[in-house]
N, C-alpha and C positions, 0 to 999 in steps of 0.2 A: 749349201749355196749352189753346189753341182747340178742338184736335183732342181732347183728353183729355175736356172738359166736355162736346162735342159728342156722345162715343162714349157719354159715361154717362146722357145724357138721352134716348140712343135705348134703352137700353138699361133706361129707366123705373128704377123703386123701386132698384135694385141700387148701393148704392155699395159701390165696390170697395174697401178699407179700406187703410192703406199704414203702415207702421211710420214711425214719426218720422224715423229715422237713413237709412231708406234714400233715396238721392239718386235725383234723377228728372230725365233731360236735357228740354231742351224740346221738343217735339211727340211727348214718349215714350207707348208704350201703356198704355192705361190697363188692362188685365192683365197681367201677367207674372209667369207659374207657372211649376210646373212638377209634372207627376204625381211620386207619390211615393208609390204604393200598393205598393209592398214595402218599405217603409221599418219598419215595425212588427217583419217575420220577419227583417230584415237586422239590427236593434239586436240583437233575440233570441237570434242566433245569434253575436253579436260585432260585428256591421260597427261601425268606428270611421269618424268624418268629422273634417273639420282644414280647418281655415280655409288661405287662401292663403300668408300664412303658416309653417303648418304648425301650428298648435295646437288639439290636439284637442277637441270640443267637440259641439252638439248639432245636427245638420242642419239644422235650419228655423229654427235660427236661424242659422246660416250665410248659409241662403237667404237671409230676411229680409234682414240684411246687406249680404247682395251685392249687394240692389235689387230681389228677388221679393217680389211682394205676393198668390201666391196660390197655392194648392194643386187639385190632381186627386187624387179618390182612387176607386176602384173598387169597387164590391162583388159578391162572390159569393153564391148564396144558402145552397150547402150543402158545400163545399170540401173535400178529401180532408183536407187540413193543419187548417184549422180558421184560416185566413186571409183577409183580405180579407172580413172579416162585418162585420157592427154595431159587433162590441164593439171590433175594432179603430178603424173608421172613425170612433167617436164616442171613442176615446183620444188617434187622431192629429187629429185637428179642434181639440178641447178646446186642444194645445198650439198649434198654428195659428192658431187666433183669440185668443190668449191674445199673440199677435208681431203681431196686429195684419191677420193675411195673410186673405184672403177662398175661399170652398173650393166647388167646385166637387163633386159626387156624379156618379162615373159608374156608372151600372147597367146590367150584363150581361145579367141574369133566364138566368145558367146557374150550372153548379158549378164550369165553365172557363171558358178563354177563349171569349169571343165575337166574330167578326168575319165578315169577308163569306166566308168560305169556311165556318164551322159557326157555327149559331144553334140550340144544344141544349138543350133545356129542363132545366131541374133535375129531378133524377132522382122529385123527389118531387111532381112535377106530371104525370112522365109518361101517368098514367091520366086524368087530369081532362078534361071537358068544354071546350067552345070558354068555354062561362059559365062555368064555373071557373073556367077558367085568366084568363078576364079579372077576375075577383075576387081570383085569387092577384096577379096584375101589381098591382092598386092595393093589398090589404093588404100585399105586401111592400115597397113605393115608401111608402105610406103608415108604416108602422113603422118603417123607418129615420131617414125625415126628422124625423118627430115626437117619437122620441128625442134627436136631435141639436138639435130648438129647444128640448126640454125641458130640456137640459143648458146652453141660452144658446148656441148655436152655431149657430142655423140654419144651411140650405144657401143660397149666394147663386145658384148656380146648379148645375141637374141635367141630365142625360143620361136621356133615358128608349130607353136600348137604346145598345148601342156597334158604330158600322161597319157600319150596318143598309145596307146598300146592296140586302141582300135578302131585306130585312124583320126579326123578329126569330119567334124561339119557333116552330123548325119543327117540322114542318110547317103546324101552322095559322098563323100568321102571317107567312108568306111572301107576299110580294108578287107570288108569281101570284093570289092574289086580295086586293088592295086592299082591300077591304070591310073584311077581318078582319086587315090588316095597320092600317088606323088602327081599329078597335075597341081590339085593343090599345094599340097606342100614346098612343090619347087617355082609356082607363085609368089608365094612368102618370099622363100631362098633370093629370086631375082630380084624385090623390091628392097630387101635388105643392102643386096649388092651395090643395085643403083643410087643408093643413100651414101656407101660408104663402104667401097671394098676392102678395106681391112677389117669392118666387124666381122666378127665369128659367126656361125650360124649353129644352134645345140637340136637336135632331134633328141626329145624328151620322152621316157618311157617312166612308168612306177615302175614296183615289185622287182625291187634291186639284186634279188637275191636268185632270179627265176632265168636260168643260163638257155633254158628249151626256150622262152618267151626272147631272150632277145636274141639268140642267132636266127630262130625263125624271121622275129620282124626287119633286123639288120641283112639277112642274106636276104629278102624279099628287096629291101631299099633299094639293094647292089642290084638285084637284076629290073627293075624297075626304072631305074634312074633317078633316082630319088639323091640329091646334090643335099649336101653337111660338111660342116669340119669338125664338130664336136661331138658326142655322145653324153648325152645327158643321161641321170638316172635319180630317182625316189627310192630312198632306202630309210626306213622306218624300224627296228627291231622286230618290236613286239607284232607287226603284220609280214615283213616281207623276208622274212627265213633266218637263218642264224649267222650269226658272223659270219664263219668259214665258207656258208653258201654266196655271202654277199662279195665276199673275198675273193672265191672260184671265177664270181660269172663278170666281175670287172678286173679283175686282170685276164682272163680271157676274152673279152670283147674288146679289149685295149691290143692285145695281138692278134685278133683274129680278123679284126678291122683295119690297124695301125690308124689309129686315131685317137687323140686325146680323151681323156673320160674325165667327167664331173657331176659330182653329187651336189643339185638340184635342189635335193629337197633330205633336210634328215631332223629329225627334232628327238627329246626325250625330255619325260617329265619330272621335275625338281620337288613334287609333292602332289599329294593325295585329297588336299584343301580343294575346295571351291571357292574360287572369287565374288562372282558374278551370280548364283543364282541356278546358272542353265548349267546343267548336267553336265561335268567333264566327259571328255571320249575317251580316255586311258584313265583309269583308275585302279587299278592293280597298285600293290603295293612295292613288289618285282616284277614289274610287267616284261624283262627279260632277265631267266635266271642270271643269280651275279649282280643285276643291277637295281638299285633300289630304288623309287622315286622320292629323293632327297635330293638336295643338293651336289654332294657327293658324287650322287650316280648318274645324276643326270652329265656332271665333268668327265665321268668316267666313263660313260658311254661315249660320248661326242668327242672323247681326245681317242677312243678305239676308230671309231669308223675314221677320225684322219689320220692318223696311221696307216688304215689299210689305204687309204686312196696315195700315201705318203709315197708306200712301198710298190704300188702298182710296176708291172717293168718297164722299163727303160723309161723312165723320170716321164710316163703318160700320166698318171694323177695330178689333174690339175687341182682338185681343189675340192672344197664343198661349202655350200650355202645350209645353216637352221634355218628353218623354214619358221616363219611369223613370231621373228623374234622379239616383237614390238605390240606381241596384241595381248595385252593387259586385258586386266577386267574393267573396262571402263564400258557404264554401263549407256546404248544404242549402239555402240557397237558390235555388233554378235553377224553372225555367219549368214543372218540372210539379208540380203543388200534391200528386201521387200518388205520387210519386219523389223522394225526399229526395235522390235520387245524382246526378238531374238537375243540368247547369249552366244557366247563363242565357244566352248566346250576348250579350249585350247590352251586359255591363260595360265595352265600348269606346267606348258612347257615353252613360255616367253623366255627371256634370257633375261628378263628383272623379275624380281619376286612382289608380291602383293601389297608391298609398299612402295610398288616401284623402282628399289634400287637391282644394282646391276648384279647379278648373279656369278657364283665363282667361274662358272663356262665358259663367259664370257671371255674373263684373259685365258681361258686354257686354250679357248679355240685360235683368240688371238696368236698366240705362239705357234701355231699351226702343228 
């Protein structure tokens, strides 16, 4: 309980909200989410969810349930599907804050994915000025959020850019020049502000494990001016280094910073099956020695990584989000927002299994 009060008063104004029913072990995290930004085109399209059990019913509150007290949601600015915008992220919040669960906004500022291999501007920015485009960054950070307090839903915490490791909105905000990498980003930072100064603001980085990648990009922020209160981070096993490494480079950025850290993005796969058709992206049997893609491992992997965020020092581990724990094989929905035909490669490591029901992880993570 120390460690929980601890993480929420580093973490200033944000209380992290908790449904009554879900249980909470002691020294559990005081986040535990889980993204769920295609969860909107998964109902759309059929996806059913079912408790452990087996009884059908509504995901987030499953989650709830299970012991998640938060959600990640993503947004696009102008998406071939017409997914992942406003209108979805202030439907799916509305029922999340309605269970009690606390929601995180993550912002892309693309039409696709954004991550450290492409940071592509929305197609309808592509002509605009450097001063533009940091006008477009705050009115569209600004519009979203300000919708979503309007509706009673504030954001508790935002993402301004996702997996920025090199920067966001290329070419101009690439961090081959600094300058114009935090111009933008402390755009976002002020529109955020101006919505609702007790949200949180996360500077998100992948490759959780990689301690040279983020004191380089964090000691750049610092002499840059690049304004944060959180440290975000993607930690995947089987890509981004071994426990121990992941362990090294956030508890060292949590004191080397003095700033809260949270895991963003972490997932692991519960089988070797295909759902859907389209080629899983992890198919390894132990895609990290020790851990097998069963059910099992996938609990056993995801109750280590919250542990270590558990243990981080001085009660800095806020928490951690699975990432797309809700994307089922339900089939038009797959990964490219352009491609109905597409699959999603991912449905091996949802937190329900391929009938749907809710996987053991899910209350592991619950418990924090």
């Amino acid at each position: 309980m120390r460690r929980i009060l601890t993480a929420l008063l580093l973490l200033g104004a944000l209380v992290v909200a908790q449904p009554a029913h879900a249980a909470k072990g002691p020294g559990g995290l005081a986040i535990r989410g889980a993204d769920v930004s295609s969860l909107a085109k998964s109902e759309a399209l059929g996806g059913v969810y079912r408790d452990a059990s087996g009884r059908a019913g509504d995901a987030l509150r499953i989650l709830a349930r299970g012991g998640l007290n938060s959600i990640r949601l993503k947004v696009w600015v102008n998406p071939a599907d017409g997914y992942n915008t406003k209108t979805q992220v202030l439907a799916v919040a509305r029922r999340a804050k309605a269970l009690g669960m606390s929601l995180l906004v993550d912002f892309h500022y693309s039409d696709s994915w954004a991550d450290p291999g492409k940071q592509v501007k929305p197609a309808a920015w592509q002509s605009l000025s450097f001063e533009q485009l940091k006008q477009a960054v705050y009115a569209h950070t600004y519009d979203v959020l300000d919708a979503l307090r309007r509706q009673g839903t504030t954001a508790d915490l935002v993402q301004v850019g996702n997996e920025i490791n090199g920067g966001l909105l290329w070419p101009d905000g690439s961090n081959s020049t600094w300058p114009n990498t935090a111009a933008l980003l402390n755009a976002g930072y002020d529109a955020v502000k101006a919505v609702s100064g007790s949200t949180k603001v996360v500077l998100h980085l992948a490759d959780g494990g990689d301690n040279g990648l983020y004191r380089w990009w964090f000691d750049n922020a610092g002499a840059h001016g690049i304004r944060y209160d959180v440290i975000g981070l993607s930690y995947y096993a089987y890509w981004h280094g071994t426990l121990d490494a992941f362990r090294a480079n956030i508890n060292d950025v949590a004191t080397r910073y003095g700033k809260p850290v949270l895991v963003v993005e972490t997932a692991y796969p519960f089988t070797t099956a295909d759902a859907d058709g389209w080629p899983n992206i992890i198919t390894a049997g132990e895609p990290y020695p020790g851990y097998r893609a069963t059910p099992q491992g996938q609990s056993a992997m995801l109750a280590k990584v919250a542990e270590i965020v558990r243990n981080v020092p001085n009660g800095r581990g806020l928490g951690l989000y699975t990432w797309e724990a809700t994307w089922t094989g339900v089939r038009g929905n797959g990964w490219d927002p352009a491609d109905p035909s597409s699959g999603n490669g991912w449905e091996n490591q949802a937190l329900f299994d391929y009938s749907g029901r809710a996987l053991p992880a899910l209350t592991v993570l619950g418990r924090g």
